[in-house]
C-alpha positions, 0 to 999 in steps of 0.5 A: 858271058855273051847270051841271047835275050829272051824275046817276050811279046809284052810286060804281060809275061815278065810282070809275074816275075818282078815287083819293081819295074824301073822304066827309062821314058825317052825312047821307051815311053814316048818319043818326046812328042806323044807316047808309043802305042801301047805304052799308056795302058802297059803302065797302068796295067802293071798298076793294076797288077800291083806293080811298083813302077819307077821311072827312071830318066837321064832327064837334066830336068828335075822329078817334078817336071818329068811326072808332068810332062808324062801326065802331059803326054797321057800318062795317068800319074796313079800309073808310075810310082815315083820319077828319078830323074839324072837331075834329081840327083844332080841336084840333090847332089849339089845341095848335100855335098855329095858330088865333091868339093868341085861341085857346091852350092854358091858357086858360079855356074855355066848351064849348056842346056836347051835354049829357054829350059828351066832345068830346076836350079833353084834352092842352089843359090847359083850365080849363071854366068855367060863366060864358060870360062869365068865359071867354076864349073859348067853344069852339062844338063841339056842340048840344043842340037841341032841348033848349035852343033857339037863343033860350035859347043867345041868352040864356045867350051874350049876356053873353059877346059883350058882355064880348067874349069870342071864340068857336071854332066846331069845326062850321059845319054849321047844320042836324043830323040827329036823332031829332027832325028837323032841328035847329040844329047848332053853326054856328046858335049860332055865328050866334047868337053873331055876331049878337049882336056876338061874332066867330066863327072857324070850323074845318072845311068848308068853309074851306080847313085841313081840305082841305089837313089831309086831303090831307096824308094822301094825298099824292101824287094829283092834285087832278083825281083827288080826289072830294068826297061830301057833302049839304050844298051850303053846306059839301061842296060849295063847301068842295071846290069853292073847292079845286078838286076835284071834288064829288058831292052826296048828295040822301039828308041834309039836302036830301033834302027840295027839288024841282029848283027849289029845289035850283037856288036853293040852289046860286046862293045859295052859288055851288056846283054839284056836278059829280055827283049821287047819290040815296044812297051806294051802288055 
């Protein structure tokens, strides 16, 4: 049922009412090239209070390299808990069987990611190959928009839908933050992909194993206690949703750009309204 969202100035007035925050980073905390103002010391405010912070990421990258790159940004790390990252659970997936008999360790692999990216691999024993086609299944991890566009992806990934060839998506988002602005992010590929006759599996928000991966590592607080933060509606918001647990949408990231009525249509579009709503994340 459509309803309104509460607007609250800052964490300061939901901190009381939830023990587990699970904090989306790209659009929420920073921009990708410095944090939003506020951010920092809204995190290591909620630490202080006692607070669990998880950060939870569509991230392609691994865990480790997402913490760094917070602490990087100016993020203290006694401020967030643990990081689950779509690539951490990518990974783990792969390693443990838990994707499906299409997606194994030893395999032949094509990567689409950002040129130069290290996306963590290691421990997989995956052979990279350059002919999508010859793979036996592409691992979607990140995008280089804008230096190769979504009709230059169409080309090079057309082979390997027609040869069948199964992709992993390790980041549903569509839309990425960038110094260029908004760019197709790796669940446009995915799209791509899909489009042209390639089945797709997608990891991380909002399907349901990253949730219950994240609440392994709280365990014990009620699901009524557990605040989900994020920007995107298709991905924080009714990820969280469908789970059960409560939601704050950020209008900082990538829907800083809405009026009211549009942002009406967009949560009837995926069926997801946010509980409350926050200009930025600060206290």
């Amino acid at each position: 049922m459509s309803r309104e969202p509460l607007s609250v100035k800052g964490l300061a007035g939901l901190a009381a009412a939830h023990d587990l925050f699970l904090i989306d980073q790209f659009g929420v905390l920073h921009n990708g090239r410095a944090p939003f103002p506020g951010a920092v010391e809204a995190m290591q405010r909620l630490a202080a209070a006692g607070k669990t912070a998880i950060i939870l990421t569509n991230s392609g990258k691994r865990a480790a390299t997402n913490a760094n790159r917070l602490v990087q940004l100016g993020f203290p790390r006694s401020s967030f808990c643990h990081v689950v990252s779509s690539g951490e659970v990518n990974w783990h997936g792969i390693r443990d069987g838990h994707l499906g008999p299409a997606f194994q360790r030893d395999a032949r692999v094509y990567v689409v990611g950002l040129s130069g990216d290290n996306y963590g691999l290691d421990g997989l024993n995956l052979t990279m190959v350059d002919d999508p086609a010859a793979a036996q299944f592409l691992l979607i991890v990140g995008s280089d928009a804008p230096r190769t566009i979504l009709a230059q992806y169409r080309e090079i990934l057309a082979p390997a839908a027609a040869a069948g060839v199964p992709a992993l998506c390790a980041n549903p988002d569509k839309l990425m933050l960038t110094a260029h602005g908004l760019q197709p992010a790796p669940g446009a590929i995915a799209d791509v992909y899909a489009e042209l006759g390639g089945k797709v599996t997608h990891t991380g928000k909002p399907y349901s194993e990253t949730y219950r991966f994240a609440l392994t590592l709280a365990p014990g607080i009620a699901p009524g206690r557990v605040l989900a933060i994020g920007d995107s509606v298709e991905h924080d918001i009714a990820g969280a949703a469908r789970m059960g647990l409560q939601t704050a949408l950020i209008r900082n990231g990538i829907l800083a750009g809405l009026d009211e009525a549009a942002l009406a249509k967009v949560y009837a579009q995926f069926q997801a309204w946010p509980d409350y709503r926050l200009e930025t994340l600060a206290w």
